[in-house]
N, C-alpha and C positions, 0 to 999 in steps of 0.2 A: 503493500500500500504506500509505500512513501514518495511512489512518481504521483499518486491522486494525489496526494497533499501539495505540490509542486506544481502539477499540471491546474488547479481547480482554481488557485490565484491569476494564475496565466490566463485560464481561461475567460474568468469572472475579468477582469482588467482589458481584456478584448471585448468581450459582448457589453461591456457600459462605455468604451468607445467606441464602439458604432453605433449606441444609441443618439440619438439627435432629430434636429430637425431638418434638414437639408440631404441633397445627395451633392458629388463632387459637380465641377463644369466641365464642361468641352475640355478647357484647358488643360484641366489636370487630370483629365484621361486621356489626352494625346497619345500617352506610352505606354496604354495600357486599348488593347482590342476588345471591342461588345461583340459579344456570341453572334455569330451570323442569323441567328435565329431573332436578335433582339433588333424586330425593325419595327417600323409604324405600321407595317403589315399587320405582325406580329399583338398589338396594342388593337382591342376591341374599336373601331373608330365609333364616334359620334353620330348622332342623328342628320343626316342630314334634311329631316323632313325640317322646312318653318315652323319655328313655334307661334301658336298662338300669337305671342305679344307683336308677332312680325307680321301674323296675318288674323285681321279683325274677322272677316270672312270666315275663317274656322269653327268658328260656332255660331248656330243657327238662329243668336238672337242679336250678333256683333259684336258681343264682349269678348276683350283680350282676354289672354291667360290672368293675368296681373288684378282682374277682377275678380279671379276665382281663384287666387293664390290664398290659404294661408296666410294667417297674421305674422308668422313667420318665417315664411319666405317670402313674402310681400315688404318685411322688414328686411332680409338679406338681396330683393330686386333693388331698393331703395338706394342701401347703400354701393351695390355694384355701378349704382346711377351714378351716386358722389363719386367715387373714386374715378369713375370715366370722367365724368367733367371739371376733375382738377388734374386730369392725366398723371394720375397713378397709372406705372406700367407693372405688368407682374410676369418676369423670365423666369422659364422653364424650360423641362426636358418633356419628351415624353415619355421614355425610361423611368423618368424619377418618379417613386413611390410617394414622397415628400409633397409633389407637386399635383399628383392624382387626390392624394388628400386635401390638401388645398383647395380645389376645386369643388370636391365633395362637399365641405364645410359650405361651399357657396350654393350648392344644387345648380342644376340644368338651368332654370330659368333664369337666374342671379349672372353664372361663369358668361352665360354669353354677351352679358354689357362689358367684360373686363377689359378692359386692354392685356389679353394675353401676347408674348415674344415666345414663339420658340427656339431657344439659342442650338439645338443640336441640327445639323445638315441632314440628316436622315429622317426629321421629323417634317408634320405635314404645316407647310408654308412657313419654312425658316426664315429667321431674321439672323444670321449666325456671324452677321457684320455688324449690327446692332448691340449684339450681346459684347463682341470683345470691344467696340467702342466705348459700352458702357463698363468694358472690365468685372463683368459680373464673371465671379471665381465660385460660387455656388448655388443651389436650385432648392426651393424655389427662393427667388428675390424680388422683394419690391421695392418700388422705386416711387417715394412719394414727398411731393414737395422736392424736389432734388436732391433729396437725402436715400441712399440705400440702406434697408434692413433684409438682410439673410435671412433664410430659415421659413418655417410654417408658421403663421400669425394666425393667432383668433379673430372673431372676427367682430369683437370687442377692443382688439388691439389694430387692429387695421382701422376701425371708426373711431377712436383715441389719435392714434397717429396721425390721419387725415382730416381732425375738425367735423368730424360727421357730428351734427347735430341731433338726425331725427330718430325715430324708433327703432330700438336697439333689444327688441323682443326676438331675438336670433336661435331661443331656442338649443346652442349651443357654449 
């Protein structure tokens, strides 16, 4: 037993450094190759059907989605509103697990006001000149008020950051 006692610090000291909130960038996996397997193919895609709030037509009385949101996602539509009109940017990968959550935290309805950057080339409509302009070294990052914050942000902490004023019934 004396290599577990050796091995179990080793271990435990590795898995609470890769805990976090972010994955690496482009940059700092230059040296290192994603599995052939790991494409945007590979990544469930997105709806591409209109939502609602794009198309009033959708339902049979006119009403957007956004009518028939939830007091809590109506509250996270809201603020994906603010942060588009003060161009908050929000870089990501598609790879990154960090950044899938992110998203989640917003729902379908909410992510699609964002100003999303894909910084990775293999993802769907790269910005991957964007990204090393803005020197973003890890995913997901936002970019608000001209200030960068790394990592997953609540989304209590994104309405703090950003001056969001209004209903902050997020549910999360």
């Amino acid at each position: 037993m004396p290599s577990l006692k050796v091995a179990l610090p080793v271990l435990l000291s590795i898995a609470l450094a890769t805990i976090g909130t972010g994955c690496q960038s482009v940059n700092q996996l230059q040296a290192q190759t994603l599995p052939e397997s790991t494409t945007p193919d590979s990544i469930p895609p997105e709806s591409t059907t209109p939502s609602p709030t794009q198309n009033p037509a959708a339902s049979p009385t006119g009403n957007t989605l956004e009518n028939k949101l939830s007091p809590t996602d109506a509250a996270k539509v809201e603020l994906a509103k603010h942060l588009k009109k003060i161009g908050a940017k929000f870089y990501g990968a598609y790879w990154c697990p960090y950044c899938q959550k992110q998203k989640d935290l917003f729902g379908k309805a909410a992510i699609s006001q964002i100003n999303y950057i894909e910084c990775d080339p293999k993802g769907q409509n790269p910005q991957t000149e964007v990204c090393k302009k803005a020197k973003i070294q890890g995913f997901p990052t936002w970019e608000i008020k001209g200030k960068q914050y790394p990592g997953m942000m609540s989304l209590k902490k994104l309405a703090d950051l950003s001056g969001y004023k209004g209903n902050r019934n997020f549910g999360n």
